[in-house]
Backbone bond lengths (Angstrom), bond angles and torsions (degrees), N, CA, C in turn:
res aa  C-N    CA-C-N  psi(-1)  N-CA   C-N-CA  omega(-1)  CA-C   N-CA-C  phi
1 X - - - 1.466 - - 1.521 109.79 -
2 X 1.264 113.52 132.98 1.601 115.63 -155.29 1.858 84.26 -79.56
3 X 1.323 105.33 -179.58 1.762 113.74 176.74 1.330 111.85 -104.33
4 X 1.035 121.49 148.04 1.847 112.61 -173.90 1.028 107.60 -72.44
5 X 1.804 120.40 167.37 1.279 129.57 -151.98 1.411 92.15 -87.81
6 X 1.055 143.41 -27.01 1.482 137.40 -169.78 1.337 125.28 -88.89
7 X 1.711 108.35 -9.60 1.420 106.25 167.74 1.932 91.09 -128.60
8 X 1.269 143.78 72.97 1.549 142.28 161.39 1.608 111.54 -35.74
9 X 1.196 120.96 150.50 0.728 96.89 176.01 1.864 100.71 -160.94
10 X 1.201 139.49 157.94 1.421 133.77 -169.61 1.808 110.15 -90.98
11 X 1.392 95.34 126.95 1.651 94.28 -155.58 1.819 96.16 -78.78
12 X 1.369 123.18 -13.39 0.882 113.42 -171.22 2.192 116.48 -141.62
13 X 1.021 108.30 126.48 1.573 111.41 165.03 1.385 121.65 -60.48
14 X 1.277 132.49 99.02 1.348 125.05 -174.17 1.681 103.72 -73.43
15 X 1.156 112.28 150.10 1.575 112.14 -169.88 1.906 100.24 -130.42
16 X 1.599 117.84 -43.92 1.078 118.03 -167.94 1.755 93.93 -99.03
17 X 1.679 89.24 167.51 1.611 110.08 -174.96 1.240 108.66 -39.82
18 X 1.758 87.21 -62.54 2.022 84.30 -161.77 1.687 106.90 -78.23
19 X 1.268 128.62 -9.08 1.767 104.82 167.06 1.661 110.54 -91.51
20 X 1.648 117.76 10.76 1.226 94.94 151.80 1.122 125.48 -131.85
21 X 1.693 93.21 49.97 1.578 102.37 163.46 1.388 111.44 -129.60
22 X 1.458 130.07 14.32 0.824 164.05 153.71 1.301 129.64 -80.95
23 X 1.705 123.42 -18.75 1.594 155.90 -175.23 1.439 79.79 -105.60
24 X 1.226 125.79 -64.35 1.673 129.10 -155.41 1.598 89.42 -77.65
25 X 1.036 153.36 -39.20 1.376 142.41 -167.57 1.932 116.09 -72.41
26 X 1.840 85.29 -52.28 1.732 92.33 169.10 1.782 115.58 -62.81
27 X 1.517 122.23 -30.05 0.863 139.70 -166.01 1.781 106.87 -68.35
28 X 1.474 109.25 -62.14 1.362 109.13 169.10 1.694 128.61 -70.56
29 X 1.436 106.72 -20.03 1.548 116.28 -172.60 1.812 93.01 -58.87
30 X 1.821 105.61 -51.72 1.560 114.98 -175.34 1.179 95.99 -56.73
31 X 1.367 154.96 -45.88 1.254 140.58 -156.43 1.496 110.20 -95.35
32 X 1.178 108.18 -31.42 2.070 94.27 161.14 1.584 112.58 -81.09
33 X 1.242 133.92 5.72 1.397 125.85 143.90 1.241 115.53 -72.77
34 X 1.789 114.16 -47.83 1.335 95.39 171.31 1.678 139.10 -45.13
35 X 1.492 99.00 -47.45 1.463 114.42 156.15 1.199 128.90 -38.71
36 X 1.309 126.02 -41.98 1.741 128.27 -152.13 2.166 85.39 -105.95
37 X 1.353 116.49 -41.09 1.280 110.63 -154.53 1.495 118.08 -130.27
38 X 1.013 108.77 -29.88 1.500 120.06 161.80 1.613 101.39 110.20
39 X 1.215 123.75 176.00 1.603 127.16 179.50 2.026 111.63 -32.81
40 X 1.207 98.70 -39.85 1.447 118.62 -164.20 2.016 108.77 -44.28
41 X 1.573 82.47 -44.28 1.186 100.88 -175.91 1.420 121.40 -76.20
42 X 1.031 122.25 -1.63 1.662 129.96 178.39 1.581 106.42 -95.97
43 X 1.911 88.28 134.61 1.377 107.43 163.83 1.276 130.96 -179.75
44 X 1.225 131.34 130.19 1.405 115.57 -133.31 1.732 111.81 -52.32
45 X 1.208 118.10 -38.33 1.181 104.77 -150.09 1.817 100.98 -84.10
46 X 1.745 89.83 0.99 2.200 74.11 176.92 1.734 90.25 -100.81
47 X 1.028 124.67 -27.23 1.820 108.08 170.05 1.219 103.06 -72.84
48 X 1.182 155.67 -23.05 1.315 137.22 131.35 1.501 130.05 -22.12
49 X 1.003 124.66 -50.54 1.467 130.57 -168.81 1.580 106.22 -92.45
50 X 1.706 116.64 -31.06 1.245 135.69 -176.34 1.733 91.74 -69.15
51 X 1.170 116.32 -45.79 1.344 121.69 -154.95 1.605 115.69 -65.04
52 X 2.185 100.78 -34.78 1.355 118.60 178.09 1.748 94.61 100.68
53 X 1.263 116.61 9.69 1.974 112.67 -177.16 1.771 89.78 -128.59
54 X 1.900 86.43 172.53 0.743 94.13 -151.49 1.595 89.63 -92.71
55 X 1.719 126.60 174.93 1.315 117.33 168.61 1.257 121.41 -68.37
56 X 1.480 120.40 -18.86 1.770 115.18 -179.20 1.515 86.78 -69.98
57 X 1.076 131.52 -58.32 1.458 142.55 -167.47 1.334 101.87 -18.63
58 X 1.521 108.85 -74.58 1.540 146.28 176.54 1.633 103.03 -19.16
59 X 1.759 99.98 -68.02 1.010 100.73 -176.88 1.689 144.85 -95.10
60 X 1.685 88.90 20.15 1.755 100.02 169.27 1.874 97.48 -89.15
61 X 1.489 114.58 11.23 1.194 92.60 162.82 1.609 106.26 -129.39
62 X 0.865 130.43 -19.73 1.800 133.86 175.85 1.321 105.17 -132.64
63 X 1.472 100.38 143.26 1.337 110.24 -179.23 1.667 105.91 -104.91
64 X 1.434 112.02 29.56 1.441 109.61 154.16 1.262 120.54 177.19
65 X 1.700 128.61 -145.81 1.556 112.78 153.59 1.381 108.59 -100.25
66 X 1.363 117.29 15.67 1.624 98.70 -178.60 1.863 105.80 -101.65
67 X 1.725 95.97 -25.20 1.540 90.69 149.53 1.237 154.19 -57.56
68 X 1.329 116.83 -24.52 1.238 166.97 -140.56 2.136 80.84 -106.48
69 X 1.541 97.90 -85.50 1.584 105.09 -166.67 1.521 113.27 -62.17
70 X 1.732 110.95 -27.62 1.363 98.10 169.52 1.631 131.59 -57.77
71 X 1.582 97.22 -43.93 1.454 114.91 174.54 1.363 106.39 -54.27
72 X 0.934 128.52 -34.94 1.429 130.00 -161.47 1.740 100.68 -76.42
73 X 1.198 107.60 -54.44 1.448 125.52 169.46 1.810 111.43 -47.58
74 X 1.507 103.85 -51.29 1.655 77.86 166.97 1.201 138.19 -107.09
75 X 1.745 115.56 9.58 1.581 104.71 130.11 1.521 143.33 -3.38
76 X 1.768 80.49 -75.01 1.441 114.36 178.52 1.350 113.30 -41.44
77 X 1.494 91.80 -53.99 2.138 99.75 -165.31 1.648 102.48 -80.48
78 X 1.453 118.45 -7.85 1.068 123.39 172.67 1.849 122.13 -61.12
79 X 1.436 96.40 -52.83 1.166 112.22 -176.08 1.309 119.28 -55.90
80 X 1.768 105.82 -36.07 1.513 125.87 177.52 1.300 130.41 -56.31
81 X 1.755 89.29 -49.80 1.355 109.49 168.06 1.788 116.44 -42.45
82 X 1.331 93.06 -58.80 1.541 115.50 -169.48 1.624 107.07 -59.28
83 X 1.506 113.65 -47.35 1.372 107.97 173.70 1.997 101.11 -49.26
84 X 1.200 100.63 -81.27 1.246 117.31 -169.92 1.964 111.52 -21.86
85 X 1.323 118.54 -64.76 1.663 122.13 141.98 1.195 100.74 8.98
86 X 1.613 119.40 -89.66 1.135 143.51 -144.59 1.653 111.50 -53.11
87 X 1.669 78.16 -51.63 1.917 85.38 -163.88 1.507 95.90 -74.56
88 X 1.705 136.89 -41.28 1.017 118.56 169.73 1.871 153.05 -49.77
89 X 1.920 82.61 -5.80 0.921 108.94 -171.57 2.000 103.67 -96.31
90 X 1.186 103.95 -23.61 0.951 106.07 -173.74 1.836 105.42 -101.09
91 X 1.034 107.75 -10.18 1.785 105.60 165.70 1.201 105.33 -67.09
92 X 1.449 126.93 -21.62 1.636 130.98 -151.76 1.876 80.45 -87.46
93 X 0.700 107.43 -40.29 1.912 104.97 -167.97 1.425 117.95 -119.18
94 X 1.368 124.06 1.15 1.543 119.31 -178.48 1.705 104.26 -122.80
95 X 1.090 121.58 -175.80 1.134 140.54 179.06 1.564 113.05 -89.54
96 X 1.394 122.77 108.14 1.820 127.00 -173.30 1.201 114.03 2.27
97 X 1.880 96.53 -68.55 1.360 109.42 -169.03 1.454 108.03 -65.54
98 X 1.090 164.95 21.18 1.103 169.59 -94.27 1.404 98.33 -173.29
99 X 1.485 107.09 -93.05 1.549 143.60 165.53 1.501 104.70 -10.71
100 X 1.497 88.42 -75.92 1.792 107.18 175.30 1.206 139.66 -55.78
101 X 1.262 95.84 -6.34 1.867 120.39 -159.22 1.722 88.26 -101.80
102 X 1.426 97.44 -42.36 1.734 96.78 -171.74 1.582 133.81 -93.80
103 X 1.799 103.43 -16.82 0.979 132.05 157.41 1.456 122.50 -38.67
104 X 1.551 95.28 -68.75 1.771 114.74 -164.57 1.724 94.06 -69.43
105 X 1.950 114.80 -70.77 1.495 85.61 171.54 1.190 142.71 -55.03
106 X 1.531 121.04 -7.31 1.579 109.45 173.50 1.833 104.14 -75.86
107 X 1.224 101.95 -33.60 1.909 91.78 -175.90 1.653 112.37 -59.46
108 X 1.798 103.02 -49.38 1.325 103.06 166.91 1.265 124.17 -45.23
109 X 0.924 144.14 -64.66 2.125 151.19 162.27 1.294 92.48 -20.52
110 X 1.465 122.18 -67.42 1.257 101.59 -151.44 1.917 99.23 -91.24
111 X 0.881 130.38 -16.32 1.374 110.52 166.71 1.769 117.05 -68.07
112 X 1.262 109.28 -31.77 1.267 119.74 -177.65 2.001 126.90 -62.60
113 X 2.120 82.12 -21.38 1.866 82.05 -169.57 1.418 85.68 -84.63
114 X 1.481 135.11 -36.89 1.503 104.21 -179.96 1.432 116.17 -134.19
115 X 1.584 105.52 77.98 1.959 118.20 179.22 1.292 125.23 -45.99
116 X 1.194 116.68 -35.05 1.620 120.56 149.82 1.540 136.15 -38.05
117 X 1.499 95.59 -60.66 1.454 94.95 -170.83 1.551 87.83 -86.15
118 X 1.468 136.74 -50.40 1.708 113.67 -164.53 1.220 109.75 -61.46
119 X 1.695 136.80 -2.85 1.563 134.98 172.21 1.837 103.83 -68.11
120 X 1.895 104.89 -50.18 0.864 115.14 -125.81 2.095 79.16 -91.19
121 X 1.400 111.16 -16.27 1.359 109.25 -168.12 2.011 107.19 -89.32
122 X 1.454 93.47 -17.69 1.771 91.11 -169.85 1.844 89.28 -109.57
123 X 1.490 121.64 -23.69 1.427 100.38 174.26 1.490 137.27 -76.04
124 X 1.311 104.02 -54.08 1.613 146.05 163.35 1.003 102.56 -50.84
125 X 1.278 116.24 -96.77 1.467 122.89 -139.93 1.779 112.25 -73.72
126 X 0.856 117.51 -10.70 1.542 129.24 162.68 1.305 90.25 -73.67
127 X 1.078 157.30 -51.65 1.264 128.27 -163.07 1.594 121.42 -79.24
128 X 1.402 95.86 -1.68 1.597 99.00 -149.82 1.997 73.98 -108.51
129 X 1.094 118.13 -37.15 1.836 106.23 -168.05 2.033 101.61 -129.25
130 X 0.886 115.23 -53.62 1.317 99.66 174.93 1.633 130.90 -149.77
131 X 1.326 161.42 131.02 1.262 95.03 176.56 1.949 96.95 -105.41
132 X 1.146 105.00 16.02 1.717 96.44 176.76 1.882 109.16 -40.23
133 X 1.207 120.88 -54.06 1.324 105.49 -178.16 2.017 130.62 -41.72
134 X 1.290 94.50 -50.42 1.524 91.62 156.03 1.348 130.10 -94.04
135 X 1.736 126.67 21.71 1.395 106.10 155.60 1.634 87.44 -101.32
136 X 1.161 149.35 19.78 1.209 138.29 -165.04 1.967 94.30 -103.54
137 X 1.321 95.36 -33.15 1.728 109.40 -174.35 1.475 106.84 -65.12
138 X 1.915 107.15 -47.41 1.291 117.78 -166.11 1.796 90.32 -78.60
139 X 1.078 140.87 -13.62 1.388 136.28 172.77 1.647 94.29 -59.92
140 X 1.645 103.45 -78.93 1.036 104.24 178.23 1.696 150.77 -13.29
141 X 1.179 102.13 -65.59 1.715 125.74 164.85 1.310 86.05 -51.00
142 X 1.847 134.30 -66.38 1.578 122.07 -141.51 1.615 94.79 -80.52
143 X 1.539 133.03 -3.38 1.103 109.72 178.27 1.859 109.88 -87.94
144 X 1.323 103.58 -36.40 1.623 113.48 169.46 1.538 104.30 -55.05
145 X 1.110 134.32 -44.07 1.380 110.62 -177.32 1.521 114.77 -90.75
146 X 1.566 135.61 3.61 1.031 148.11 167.31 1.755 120.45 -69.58
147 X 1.513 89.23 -42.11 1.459 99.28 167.51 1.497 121.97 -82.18
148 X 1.439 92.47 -40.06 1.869 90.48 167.22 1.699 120.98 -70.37
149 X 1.311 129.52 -9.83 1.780 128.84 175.94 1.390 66.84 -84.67
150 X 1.322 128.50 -74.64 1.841 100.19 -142.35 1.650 142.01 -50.12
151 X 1.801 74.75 -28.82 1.803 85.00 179.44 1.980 107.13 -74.42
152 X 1.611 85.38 -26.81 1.757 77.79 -178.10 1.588 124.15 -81.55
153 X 1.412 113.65 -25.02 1.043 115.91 172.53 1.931 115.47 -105.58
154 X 1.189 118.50 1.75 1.465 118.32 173.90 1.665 102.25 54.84
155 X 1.585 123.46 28.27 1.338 121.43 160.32 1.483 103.39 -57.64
156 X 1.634 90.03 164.49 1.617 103.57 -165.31 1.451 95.32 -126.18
157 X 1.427 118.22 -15.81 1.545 128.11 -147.21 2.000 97.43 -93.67
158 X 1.040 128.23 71.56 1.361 125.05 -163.26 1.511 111.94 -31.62
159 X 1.598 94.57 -65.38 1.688 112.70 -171.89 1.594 110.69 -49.35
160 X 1.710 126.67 -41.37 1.101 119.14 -172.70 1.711 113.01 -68.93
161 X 1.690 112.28 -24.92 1.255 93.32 174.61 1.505 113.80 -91.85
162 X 1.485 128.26 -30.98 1.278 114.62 157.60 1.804 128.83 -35.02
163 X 1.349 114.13 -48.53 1.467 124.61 147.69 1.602 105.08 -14.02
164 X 1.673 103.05 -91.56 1.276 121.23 179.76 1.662 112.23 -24.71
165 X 1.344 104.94 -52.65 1.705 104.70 -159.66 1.299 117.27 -78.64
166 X 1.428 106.55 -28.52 1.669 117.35 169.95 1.301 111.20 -69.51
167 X 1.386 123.92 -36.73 1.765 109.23 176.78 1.126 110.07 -59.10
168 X 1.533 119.25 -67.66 1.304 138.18 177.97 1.275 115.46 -20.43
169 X 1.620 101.25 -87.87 1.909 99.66 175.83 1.383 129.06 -19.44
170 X 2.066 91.54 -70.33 1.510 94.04 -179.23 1.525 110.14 -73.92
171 X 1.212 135.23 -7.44 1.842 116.09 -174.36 1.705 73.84 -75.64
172 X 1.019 143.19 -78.54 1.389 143.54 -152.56 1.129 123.11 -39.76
173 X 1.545 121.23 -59.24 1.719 125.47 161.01 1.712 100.93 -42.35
174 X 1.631 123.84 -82.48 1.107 104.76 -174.54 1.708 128.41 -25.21
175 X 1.470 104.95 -76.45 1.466 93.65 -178.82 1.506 124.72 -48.12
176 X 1.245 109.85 -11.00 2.083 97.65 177.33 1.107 96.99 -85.33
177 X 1.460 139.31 -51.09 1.614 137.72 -170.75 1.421 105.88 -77.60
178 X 1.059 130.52 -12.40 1.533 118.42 161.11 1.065 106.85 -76.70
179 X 1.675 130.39 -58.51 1.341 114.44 -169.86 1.493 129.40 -67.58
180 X 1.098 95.76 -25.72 1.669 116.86 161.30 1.880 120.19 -43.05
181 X 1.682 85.42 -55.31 1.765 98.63 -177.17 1.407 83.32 -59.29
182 X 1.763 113.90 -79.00 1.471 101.21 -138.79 1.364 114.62 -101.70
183 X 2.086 104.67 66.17 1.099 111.07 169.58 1.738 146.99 9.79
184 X 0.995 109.45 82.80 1.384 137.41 -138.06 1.349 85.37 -103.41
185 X 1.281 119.17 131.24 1.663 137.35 166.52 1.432 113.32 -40.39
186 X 0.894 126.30 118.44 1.699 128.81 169.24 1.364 115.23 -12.01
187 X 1.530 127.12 -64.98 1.267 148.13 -149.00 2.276 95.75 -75.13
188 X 1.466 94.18 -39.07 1.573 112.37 -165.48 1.588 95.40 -78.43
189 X 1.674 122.92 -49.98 0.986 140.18 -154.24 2.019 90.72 -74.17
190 X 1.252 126.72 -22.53 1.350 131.13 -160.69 1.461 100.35 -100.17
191 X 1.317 113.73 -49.35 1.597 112.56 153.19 1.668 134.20 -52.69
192 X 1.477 98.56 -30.38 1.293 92.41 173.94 1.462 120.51 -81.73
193 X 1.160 120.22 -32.61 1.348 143.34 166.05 1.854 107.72 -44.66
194 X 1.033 102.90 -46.45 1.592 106.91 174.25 1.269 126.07 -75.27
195 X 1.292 111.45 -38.16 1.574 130.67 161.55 1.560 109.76 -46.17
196 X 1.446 102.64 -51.30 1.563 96.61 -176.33 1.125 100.56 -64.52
197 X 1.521 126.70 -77.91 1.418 125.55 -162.95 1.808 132.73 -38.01
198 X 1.788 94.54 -21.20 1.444 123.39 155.67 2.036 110.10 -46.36
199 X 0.988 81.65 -55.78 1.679 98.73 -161.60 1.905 107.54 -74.10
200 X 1.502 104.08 -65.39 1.671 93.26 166.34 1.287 119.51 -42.37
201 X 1.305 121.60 -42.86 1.611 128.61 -156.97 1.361 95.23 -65.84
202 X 1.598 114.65 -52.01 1.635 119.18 -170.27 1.778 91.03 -57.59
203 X 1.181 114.13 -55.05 1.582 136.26 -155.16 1.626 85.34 -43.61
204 X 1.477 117.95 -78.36 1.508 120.24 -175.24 1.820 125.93 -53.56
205 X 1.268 104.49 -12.90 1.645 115.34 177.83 1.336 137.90 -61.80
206 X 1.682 89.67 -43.10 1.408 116.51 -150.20 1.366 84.88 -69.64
């Protein structure tokens, strides 16, 4: 019995080399359609052929394209996650500006090597299957930095730093995926970038 379209889901864990290079092949073929054509353009049997496998192939690992786009999607939030790790890890031992300095350009890099598909994975395709996976991410980040104001400032006041973490996050996600979408001139894109890091830094101080 296939899985409903609103929760997709990957019918199978690849464990050996070649089925997860075969997950990674179908996986990117879908994401340079996303690139070249937008959601429209997906369907199994042309990321199939894009991929170089066959469609039974396809489907001893997803039981569709919304499996296919979910996975793809938490890649994505994977990577985020992992940035995010990083910089929290490095507030624990560096100086704010530091943290923040390395944070924001690591999100920028990686939204920047492929602006297409991160438009097409946080605009689109949430609408089309869920978007719980990325408010679950943006939970995420606001709980790591919730715990980090508290330990640094020994607030007692829960709600005011939860407050804090929800602006923050989301003013922050927005401005990278906006400027990202609407490709912003180098010179604008370098200012804006500073502006933010202006704003968390104050954001985490206070």
């Amino acid at each position: 019995m296939k899985t409903r379209r609103s929760t997709p889901k990957s019918l199978r864990n690849p464990r050996q080399d070649r089925s997860r290079a075969t997950v990674d092949a179908i996986l990117e073929a879908a994401a340079r359609i996303l690139e070249r054509e937008g959601p429209e353009g997906l369907g199994t049997n042309r990321i199939a052929r894009d991929a170089g496998v066959s469609i039974g192939s396809l489907y001893e690992y997803f039981d569709g394209r919304d499996a296919i786009v979910r996975t793809l999607c938490e890649r994505h939030l994977d990577v985020v996650r992992a940035v995010t790790d990083e910089a929290f890890e490095l507030l624990e031992h560096a100086p704010d500006e530091v943290a923040v300095d390395q944070f924001v350009d690591a999100l920028f890099a990686f939204y920047e090597a492929r602006p297409r598909l991160r438009r097409a994975l946080h605009f689109e395709l949430p609408l089309r299957l869920s978007q719980q996976p990325f408010l679950d991410n943006d939970r995420y980040v606001e709980r790591r930095l919730i715990e980090w104001l508290a330990r640094r400032s020994g607030a007692t006041d829960p709600s005011a730093l939860e407050a804090r973490a929800f602006v923050l996050v989301r003013a922050g996600r927005a401005v990278i995926i906006q400027a990202i979408t609407e490709e912003l001139a180098p010179e604008r894109q370098a200012s804006v970038r500073a502006a933010l890091k202006l704003v968390l830094l104050s954001g985490i101080a206070r």
